[in-house]
KOLBA-472965 format. One line per field, with one value per residue: residue in one letter; x, y, z of N, C-alpha, C, O in turn. Coordinates in nm, 2 decimals, decimal comma. Layout:
% KOLBA-472965
res [a/...]
n.X [X/...]
n.Y [Y/...]
n.Z [Z/...]
ca.X [X/...]
ca.Y [Y/...]
ca.Z [Z/...]
c.X [X/...]
c.Y [Y/...]
c.Z [Z/...]
o.X [X/...]
o.Y [Y/...]
o.Z [Z/...]
***
This chain:
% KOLBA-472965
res [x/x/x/x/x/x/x/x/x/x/x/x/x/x/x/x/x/x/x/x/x/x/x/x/x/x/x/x/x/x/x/x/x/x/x/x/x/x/x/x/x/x/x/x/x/x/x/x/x/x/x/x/x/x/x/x/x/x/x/x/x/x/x/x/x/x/x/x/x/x/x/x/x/x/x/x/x/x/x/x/x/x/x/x/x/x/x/x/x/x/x/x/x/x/x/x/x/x/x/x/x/x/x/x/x/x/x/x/x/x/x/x/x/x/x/x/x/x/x/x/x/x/x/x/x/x/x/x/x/x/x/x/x/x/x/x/x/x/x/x/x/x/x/x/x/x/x/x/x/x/x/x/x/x/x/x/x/x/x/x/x/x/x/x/x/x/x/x/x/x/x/x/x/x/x/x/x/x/x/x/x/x/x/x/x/x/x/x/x/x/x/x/x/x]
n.X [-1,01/-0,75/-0,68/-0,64/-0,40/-0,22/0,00/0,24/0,36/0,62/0,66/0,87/0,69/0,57/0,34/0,22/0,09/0,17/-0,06/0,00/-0,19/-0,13/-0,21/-0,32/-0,43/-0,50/-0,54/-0,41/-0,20/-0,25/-0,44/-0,57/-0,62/-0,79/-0,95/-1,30/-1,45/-1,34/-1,29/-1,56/-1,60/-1,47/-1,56/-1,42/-1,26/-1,42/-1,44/-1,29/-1,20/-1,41/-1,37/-1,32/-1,04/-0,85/-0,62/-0,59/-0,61/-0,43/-0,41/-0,24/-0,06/0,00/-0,07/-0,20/-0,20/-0,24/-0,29/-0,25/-0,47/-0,34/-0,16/-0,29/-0,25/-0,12/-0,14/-0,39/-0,53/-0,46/-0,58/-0,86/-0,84/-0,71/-0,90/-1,09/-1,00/-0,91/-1,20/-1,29/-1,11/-1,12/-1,42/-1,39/-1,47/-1,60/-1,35/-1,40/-1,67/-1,99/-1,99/-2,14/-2,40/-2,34/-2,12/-1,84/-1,51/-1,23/-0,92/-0,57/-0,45/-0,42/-0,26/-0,05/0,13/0,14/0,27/0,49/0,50/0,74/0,90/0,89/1,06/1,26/1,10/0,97/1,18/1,22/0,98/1,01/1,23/1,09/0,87/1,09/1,32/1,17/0,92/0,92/1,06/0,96/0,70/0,79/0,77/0,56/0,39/0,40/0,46/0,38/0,41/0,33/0,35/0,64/0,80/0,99/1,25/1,15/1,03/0,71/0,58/0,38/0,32/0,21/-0,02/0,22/0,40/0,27/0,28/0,52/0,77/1,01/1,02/1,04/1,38/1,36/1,27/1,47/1,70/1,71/1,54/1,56/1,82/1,85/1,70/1,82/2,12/2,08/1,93/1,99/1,85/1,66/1,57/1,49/1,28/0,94/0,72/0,36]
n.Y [-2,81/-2,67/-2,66/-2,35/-2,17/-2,02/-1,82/-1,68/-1,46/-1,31/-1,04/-0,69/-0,64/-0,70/-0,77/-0,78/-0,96/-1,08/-1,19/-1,39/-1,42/-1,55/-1,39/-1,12/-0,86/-0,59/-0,37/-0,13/0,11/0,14/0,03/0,11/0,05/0,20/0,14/-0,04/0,14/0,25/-0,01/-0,07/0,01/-0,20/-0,51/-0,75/-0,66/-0,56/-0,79/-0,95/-0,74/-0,81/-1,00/-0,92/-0,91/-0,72/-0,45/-0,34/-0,34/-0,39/-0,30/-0,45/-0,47/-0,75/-0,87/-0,91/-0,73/-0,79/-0,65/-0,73/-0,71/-0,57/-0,82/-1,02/-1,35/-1,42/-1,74/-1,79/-1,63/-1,64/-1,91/-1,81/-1,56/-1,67/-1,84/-1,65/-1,50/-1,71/-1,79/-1,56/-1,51/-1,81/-1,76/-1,56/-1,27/-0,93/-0,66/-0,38/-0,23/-0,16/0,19/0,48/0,68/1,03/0,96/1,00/0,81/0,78/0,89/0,87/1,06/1,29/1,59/1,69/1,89/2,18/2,15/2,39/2,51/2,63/2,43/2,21/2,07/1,91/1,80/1,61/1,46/1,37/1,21/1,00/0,89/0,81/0,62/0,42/0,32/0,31/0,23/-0,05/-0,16/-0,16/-0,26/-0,54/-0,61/-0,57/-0,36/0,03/0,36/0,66/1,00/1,26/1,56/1,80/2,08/2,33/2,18/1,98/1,64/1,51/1,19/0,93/0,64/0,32/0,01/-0,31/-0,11/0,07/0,18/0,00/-0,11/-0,03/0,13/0,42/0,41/0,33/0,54/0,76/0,66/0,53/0,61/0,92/0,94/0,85/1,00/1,23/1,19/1,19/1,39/1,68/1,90/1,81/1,84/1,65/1,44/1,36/1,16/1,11]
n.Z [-1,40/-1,23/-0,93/-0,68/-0,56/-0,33/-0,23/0,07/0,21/0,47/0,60/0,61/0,85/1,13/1,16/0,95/0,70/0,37/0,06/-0,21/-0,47/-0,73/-0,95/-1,16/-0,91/-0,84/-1,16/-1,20/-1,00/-0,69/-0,40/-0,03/0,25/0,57/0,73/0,83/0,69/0,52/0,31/0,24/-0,04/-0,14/-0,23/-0,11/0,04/0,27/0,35/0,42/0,65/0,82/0,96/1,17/1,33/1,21/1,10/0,90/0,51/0,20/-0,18/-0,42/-0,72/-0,79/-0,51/-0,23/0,07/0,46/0,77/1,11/1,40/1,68/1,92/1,80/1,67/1,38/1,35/1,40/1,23/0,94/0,83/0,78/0,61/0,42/0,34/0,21/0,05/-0,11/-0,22/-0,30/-0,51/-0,69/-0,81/-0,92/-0,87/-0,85/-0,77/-0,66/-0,55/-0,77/-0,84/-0,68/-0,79/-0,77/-0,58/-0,43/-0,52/-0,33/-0,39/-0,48/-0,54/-0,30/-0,25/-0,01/-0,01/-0,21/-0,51/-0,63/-0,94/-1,07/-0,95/-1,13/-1,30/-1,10/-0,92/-1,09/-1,12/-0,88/-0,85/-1,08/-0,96/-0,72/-0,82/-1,02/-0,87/-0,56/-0,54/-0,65/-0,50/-0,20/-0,27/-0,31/-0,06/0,04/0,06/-0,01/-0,14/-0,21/-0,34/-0,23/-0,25/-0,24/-0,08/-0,05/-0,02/0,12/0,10/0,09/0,17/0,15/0,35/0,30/0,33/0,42/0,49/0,65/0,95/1,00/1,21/1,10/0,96/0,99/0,97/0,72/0,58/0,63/0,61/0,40/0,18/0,21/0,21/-0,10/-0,23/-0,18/-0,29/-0,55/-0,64/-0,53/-0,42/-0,26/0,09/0,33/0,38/0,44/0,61/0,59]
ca.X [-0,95/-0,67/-0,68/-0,59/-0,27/-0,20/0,11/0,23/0,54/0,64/0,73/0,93/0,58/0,54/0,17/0,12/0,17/0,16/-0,07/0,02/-0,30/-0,08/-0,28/-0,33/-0,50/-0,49/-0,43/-0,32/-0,24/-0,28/-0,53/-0,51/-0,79/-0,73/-1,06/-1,38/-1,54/-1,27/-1,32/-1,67/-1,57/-1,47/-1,64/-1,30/-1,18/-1,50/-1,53/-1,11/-1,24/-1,52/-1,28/-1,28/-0,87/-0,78/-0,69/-0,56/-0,61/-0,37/-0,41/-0,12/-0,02/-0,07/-0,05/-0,34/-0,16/-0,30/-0,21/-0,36/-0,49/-0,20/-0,21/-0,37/-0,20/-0,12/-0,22/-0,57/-0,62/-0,45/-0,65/-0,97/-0,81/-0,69/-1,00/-1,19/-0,91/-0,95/-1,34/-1,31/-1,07/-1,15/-1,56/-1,38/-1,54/-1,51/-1,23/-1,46/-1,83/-1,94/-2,00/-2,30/-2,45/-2,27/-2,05/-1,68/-1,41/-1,12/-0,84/-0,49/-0,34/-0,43/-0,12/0,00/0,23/0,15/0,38/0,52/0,53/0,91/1,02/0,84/1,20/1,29/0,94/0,97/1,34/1,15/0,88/1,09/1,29/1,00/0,85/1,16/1,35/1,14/0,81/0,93/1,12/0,86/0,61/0,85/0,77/0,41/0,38/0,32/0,49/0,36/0,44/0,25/0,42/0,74/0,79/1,12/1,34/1,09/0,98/0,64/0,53/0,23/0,37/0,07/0,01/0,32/0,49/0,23/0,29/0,61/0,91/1,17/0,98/1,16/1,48/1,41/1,26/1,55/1,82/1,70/1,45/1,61/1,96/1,88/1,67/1,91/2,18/2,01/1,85/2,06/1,73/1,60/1,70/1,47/1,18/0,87/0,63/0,26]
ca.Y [-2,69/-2,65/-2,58/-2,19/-2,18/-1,88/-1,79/-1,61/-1,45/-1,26/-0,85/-0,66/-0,54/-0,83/-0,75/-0,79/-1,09/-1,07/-1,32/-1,39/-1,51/-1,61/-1,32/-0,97/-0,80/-0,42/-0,36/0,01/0,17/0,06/0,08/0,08/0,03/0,15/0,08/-0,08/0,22/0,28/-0,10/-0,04/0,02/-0,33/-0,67/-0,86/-0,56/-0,57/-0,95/-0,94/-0,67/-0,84/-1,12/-0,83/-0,91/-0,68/-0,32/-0,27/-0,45/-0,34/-0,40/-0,43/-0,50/-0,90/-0,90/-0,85/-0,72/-0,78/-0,59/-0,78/-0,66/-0,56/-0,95/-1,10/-1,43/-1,54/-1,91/-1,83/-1,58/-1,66/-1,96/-1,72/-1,53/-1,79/-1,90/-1,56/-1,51/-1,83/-1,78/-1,43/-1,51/-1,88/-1,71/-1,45/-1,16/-0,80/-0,58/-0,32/-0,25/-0,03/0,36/0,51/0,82/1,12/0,88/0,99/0,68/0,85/0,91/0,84/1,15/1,42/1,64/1,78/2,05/2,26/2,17/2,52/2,52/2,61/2,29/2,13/1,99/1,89/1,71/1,53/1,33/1,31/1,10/0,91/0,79/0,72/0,51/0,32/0,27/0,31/0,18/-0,13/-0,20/-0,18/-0,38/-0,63/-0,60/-0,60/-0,23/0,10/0,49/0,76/1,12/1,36/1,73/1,90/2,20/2,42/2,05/1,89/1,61/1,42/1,05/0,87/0,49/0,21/-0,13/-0,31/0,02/0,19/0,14/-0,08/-0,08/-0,02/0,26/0,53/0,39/0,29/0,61/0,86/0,60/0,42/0,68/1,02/0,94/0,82/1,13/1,32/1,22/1,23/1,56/1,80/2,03/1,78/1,80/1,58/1,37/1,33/1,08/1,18]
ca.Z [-1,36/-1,15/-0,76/-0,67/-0,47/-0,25/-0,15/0,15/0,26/0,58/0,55/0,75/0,95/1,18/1,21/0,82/0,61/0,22/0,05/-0,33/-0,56/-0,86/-1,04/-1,12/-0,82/-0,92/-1,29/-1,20/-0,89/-0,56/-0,29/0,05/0,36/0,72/0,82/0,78/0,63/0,36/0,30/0,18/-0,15/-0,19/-0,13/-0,05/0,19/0,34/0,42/0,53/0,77/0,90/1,05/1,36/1,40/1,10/1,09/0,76/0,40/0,10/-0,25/-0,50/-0,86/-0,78/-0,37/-0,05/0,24/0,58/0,89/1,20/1,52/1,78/1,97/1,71/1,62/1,25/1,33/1,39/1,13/0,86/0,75/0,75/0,52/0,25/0,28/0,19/-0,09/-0,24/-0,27/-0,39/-0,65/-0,75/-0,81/-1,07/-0,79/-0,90/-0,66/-0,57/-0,58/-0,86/-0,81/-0,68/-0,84/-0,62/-0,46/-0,52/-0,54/-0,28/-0,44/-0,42/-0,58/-0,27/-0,17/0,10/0,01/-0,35/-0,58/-0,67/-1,13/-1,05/-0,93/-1,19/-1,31/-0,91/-0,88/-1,23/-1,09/-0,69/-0,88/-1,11/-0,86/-0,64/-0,95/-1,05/-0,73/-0,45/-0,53/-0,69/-0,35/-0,16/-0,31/-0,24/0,09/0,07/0,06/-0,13/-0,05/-0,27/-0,34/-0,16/-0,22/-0,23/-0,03/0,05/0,01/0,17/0,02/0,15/0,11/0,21/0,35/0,29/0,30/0,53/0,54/0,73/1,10/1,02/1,33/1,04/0,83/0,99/0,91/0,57/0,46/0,66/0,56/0,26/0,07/0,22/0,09/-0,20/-0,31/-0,16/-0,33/-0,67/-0,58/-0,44/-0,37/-0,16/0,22/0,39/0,36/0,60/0,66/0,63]
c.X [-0,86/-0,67/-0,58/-0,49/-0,24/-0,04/0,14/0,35/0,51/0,65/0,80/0,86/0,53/0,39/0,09/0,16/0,08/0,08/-0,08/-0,03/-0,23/-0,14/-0,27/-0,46/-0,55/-0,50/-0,37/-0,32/-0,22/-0,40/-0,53/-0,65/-0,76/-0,83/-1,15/-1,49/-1,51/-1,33/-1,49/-1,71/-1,54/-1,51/-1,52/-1,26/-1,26/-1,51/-1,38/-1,15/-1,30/-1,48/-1,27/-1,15/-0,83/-0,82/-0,66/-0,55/-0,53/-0,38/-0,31/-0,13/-0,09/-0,03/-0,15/-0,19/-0,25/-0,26/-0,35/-0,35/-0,37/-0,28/-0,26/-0,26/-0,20/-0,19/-0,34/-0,61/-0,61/-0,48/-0,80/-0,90/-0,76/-0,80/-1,14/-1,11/-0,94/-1,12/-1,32/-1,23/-1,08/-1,31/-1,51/-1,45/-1,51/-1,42/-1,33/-1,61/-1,87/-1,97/-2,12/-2,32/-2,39/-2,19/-1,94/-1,58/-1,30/-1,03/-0,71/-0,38/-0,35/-0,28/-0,15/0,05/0,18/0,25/0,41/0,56/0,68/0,99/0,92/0,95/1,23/1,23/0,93/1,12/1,25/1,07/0,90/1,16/1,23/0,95/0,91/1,24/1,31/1,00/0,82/1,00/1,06/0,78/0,64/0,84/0,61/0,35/0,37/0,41/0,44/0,36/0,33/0,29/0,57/0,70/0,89/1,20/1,28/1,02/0,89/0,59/0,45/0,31/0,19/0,13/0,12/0,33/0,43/0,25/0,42/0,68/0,99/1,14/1,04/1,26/1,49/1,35/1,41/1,68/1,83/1,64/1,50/1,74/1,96/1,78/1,79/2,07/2,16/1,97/1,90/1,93/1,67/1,67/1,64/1,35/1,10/0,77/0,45/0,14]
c.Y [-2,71/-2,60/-2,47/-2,21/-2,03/-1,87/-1,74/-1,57/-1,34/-1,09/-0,82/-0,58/-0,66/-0,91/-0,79/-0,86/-1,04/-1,19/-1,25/-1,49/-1,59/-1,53/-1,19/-0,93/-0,65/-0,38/-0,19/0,05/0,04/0,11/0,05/0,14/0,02/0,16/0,03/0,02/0,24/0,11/-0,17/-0,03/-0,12/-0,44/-0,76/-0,78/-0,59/-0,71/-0,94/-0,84/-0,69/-0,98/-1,06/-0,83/-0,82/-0,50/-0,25/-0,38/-0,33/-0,37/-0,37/-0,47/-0,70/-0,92/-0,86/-0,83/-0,72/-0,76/-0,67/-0,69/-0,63/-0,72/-1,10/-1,21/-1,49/-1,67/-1,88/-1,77/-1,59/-1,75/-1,87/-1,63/-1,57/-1,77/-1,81/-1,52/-1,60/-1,85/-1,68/-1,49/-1,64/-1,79/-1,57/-1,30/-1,03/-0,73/-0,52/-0,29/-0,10/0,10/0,40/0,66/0,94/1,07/0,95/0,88/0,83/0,83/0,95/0,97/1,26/1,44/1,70/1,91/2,06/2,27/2,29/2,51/2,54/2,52/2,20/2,00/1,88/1,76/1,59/1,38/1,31/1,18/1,00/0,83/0,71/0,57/0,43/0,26/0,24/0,15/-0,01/-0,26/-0,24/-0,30/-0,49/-0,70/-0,61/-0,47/-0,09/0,28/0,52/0,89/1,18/1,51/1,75/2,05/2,24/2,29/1,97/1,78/1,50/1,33/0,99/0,71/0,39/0,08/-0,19/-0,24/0,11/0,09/0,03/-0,02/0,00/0,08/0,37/0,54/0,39/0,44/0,73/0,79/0,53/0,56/0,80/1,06/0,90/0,94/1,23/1,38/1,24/1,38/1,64/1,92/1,97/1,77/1,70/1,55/1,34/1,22/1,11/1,09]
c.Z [-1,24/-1,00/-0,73/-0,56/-0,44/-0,19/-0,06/0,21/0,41/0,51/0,68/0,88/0,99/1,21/1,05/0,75/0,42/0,15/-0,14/-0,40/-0,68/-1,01/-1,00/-1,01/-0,86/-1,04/-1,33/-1,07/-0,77/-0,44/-0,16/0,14/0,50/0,76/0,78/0,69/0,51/0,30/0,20/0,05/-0,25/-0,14/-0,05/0,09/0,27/0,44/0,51/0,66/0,84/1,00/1,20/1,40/1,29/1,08/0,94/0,62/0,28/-0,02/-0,38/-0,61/-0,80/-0,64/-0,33/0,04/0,36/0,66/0,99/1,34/1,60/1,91/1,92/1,70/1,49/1,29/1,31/1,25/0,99/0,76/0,72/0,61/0,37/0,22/0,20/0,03/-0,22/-0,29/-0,38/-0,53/-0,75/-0,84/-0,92/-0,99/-0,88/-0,76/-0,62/-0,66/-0,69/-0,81/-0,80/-0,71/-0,75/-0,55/-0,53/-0,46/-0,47/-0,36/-0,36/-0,42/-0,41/-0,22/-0,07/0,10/-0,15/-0,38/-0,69/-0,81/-1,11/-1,00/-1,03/-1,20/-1,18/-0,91/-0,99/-1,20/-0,97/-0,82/-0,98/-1,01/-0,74/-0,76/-0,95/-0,94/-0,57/-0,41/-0,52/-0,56/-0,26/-0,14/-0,27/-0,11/0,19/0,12/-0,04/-0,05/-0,19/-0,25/-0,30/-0,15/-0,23/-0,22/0,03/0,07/0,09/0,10/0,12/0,08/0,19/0,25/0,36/0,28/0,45/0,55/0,62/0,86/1,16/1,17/1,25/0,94/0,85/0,97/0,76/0,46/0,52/0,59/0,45/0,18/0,06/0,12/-0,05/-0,29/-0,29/-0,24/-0,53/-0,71/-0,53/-0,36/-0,28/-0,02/0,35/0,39/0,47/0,54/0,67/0,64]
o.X [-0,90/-0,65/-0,46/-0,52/-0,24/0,01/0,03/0,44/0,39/0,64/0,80/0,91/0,46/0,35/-0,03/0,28/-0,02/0,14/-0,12/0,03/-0,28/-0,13/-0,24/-0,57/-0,65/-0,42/-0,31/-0,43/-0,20/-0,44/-0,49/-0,73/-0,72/-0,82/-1,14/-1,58/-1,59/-1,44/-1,51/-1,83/-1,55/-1,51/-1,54/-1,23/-1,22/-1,57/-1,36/-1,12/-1,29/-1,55/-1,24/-1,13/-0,72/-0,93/-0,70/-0,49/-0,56/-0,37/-0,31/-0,24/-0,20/0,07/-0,20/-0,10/-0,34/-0,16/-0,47/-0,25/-0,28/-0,39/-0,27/-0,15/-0,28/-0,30/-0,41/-0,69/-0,70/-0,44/-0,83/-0,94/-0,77/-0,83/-1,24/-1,16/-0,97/-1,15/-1,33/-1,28/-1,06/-1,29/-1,59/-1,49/-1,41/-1,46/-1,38/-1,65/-1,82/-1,98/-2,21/-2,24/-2,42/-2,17/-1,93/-1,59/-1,30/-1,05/-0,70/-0,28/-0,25/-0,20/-0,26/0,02/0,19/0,33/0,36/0,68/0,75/1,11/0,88/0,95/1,22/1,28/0,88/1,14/1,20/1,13/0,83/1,14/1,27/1,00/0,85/1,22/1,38/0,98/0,76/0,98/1,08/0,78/0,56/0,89/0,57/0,26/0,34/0,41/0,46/0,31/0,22/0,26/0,62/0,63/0,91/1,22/1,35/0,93/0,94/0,55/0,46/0,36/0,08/0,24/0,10/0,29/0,49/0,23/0,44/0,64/1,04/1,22/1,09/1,30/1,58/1,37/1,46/1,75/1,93/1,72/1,50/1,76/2,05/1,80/1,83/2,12/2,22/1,99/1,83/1,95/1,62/1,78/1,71/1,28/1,14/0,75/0,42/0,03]
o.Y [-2,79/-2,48/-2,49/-2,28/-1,94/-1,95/-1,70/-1,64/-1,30/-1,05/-0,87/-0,51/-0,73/-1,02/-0,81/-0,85/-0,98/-1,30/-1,14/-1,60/-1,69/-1,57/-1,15/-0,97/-0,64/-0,29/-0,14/0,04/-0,08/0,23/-0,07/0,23/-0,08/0,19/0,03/-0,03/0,26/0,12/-0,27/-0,06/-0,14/-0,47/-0,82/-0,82/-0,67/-0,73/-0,92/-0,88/-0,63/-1,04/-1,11/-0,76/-0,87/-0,44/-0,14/-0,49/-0,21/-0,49/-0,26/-0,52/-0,73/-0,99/-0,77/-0,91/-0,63/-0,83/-0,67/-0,63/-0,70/-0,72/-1,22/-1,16/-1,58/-1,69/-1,92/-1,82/-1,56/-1,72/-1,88/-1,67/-1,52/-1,71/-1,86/-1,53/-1,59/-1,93/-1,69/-1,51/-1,61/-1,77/-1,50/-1,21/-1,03/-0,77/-0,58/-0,31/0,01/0,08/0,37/0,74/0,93/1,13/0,95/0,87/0,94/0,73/1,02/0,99/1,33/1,35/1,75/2,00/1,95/2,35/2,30/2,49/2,44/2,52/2,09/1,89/1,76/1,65/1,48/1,27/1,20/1,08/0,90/0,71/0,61/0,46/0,33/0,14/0,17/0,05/-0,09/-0,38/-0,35/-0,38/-0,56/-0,81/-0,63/-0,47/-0,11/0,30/0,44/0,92/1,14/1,58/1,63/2,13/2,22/2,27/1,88/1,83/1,42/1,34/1,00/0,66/0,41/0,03/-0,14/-0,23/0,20/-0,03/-0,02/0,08/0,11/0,11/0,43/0,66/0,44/0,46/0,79/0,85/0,47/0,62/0,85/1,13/0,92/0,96/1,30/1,49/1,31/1,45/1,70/1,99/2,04/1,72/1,67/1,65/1,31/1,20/1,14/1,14]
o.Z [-1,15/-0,98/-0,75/-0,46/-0,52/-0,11/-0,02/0,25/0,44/0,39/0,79/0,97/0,92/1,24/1,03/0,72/0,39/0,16/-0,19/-0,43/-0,72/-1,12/-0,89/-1,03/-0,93/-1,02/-1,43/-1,01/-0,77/-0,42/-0,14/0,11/0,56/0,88/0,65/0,62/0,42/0,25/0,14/0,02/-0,37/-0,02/0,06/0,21/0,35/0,55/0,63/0,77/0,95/1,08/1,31/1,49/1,26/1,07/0,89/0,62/0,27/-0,03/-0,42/-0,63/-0,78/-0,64/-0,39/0,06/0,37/0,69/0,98/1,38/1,56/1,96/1,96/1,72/1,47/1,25/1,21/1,18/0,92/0,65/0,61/0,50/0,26/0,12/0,16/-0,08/-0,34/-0,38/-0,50/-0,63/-0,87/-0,96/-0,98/-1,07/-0,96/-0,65/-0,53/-0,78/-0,69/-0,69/-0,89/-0,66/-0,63/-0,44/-0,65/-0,34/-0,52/-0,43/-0,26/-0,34/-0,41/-0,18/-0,04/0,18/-0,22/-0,33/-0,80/-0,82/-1,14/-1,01/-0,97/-1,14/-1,20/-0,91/-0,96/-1,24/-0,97/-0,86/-0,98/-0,99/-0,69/-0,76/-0,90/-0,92/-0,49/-0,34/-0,45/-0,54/-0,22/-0,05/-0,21/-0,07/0,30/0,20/-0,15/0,07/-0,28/-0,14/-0,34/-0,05/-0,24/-0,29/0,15/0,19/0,14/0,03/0,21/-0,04/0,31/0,15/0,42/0,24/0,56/0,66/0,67/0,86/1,27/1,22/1,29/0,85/0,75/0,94/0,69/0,34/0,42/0,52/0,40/0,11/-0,06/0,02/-0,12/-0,41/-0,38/-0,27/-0,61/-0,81/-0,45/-0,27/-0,19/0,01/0,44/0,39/0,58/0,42/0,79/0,68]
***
């Protein structure tokens, strides 16, 4: 058998580096962990959290993101985390722990704003274009935005993963994600952050 090789790239959230198993992580969706409580749900989140330098764990199509403490230094922490990676995923682990009777699994869909049956049409291009150009962008990046509402040209999105707490997220969604609904969208007049 072959030795598990991790990858690792930078993002543009200085605080969160991307580590890339060479495998599917997710196989739908994404999940996303801003604290040790949400974390609970999975054995990998949990142990990445229990490092004490880590406030956020992300999990993607085939990426972990890790946001570290404000101070924290990559050097130190970043071998702890290979090395919890490469257990979990050499050992074939399951993602998250199974479901306990009454427990509900949070969910990713909640909205914000009641999507009004009359912009069905509207809401049907917003989430296409989130889908095929946004999302895909993103990820890239070691991150995750999802639709959360339309309301009166408002359109809300949840940022995860890198994208939450980035420097450049306000840019990239007023100047990157705004305009490009906007100009697709004529009904849309400006995008929030939630």
């Amino acid at each position: 058998m072959l030795p598990m090789l991790i990858e690792t790239e930078t993002t543009p959230n200085p605080a969160t580096l991307k580590f890339l198993p060479g495998r599917t992580v997710m196989e739908a969706g994404t999940r996303d962990f801003a604290d040790p409580e949400e974390a609970e749900a999975s054995p990998l989140a949990e142990a990445i959290f229990g490092l004490g330098d880590v406030t956020g764990v992300f999990f993607g199509r085939d990426f972990v993101s890790v946001t570290a403490a404000p101070g924290v230094a990559w050097s130190s922490l970043k071998p702890d985390v290979l090395g919890l990676l490469l257990d979990h995923f050499s050992a074939a682990m399951p993602l998250f722990k199974p479901a306990k009777a009454g427990f509900a699994v949070p969910s990713d869909d909640a909205m914000i704003a009641t999507d009004d049956p009359a912009d069905a049409d509207i809401i049907g291009q917003i989430r296409d274009l989130i889908e095929t150009r946004v999302r895909p962008a993103v990820a890239n990046d070691g991150g995750d935005i999802v639709y959360r509402g339309f309301d009166k040209g408002k359109v809300f999105l949840q940022l995860q993963g890198a994208c939450a707490g980035c420097p450049s997220s306000s840019a990239t969604l007023k100047n990157g994600i705004e305009q490009l609904l906007r100009y697709y969208v004529p009904e849309v007049t400006e995008v929030r952050a939630v």
